[in-house]
DOMI-340653 format. One line per 4 residues: their letters; for each residue x, y, z of C-alpha. Coordinates in nm, 3 decimals, m for minus. Layout:
BEGIN
a	X/Y/Z  ...
//
This chain:
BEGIN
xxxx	0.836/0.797/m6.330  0.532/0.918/m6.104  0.518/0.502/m5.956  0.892/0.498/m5.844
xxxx	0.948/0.390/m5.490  1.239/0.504/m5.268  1.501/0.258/m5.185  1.441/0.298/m4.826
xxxx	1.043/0.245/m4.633  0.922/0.205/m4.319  0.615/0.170/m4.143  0.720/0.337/m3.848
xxxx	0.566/0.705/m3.859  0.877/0.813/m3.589  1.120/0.726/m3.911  1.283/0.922/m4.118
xxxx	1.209/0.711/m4.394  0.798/0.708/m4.359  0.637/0.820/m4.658  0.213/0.795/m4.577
xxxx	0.133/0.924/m4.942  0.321/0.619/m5.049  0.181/0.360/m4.778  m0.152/0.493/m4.858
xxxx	m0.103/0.348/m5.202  m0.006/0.019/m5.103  0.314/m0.087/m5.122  0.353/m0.500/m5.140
xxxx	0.764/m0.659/m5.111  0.882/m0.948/m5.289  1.149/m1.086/m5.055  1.367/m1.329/m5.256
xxxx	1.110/m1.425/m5.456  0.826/m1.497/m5.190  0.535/m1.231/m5.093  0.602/m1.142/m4.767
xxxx	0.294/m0.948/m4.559  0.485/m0.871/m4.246  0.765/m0.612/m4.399  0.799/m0.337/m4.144
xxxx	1.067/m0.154/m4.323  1.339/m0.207/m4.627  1.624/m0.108/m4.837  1.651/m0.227/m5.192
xxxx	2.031/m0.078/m5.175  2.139/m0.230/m4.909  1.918/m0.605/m4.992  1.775/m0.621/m4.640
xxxx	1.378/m0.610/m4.488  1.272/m0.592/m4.158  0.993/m0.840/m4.028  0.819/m0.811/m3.688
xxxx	0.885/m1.087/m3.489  0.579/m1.244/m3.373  0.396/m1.080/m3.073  0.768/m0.959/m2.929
xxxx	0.779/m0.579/m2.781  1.083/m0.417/m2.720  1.069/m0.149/m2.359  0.890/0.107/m2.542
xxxx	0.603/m0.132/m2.641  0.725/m0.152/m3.030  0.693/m0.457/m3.178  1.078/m0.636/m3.227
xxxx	1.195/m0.652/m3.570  1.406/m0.942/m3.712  1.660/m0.803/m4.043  1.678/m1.036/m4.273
xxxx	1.915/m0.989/m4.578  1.860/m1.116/m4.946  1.686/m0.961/m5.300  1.394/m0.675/m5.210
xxxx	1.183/m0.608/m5.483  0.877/m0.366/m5.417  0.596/m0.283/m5.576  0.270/m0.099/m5.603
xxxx	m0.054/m0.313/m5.530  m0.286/m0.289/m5.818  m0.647/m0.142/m5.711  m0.843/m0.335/m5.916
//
């Protein structure tokens, strides 16, 4: 299926698990049942997302991420 996403994305373009052909198609996350617009990275295997956490930066200047654990369910934004 050419609209499968990988179990694993991030945000982050210094992580392995970036994918900017993906991001570029916009990728929305269901997070137990509530659209969440904050969703810096996930794993459906693993049922976690990570959220930045407010206007936080860690000692490189990254914004702090909270993990928060329950059912992921992404999808492709329509274009319409």
């Amino acid at each position: 299926m050419a609209d499968a996403l990988p179990d694993r994305l991030s945000n982050n373009p210094d992580s392995p698990y970036y994918n900017e052909e993906i991001l570029a198609k916009g990728v929305g996350i269901r997070f137990n049942g509530t659209e969440k617009t904050n969703v810096d990275e996930y794993c459906v295997s693993e049922g976690w997302i990570r959220v930045i956490a407010g206007n936080a930066k860690d000692r490189f200047g990254n914004p702090m991420t909270i993990k928060l654990k329950g059912k992921v369910e992404p999808y492709l934004q329509s274009s319409d």
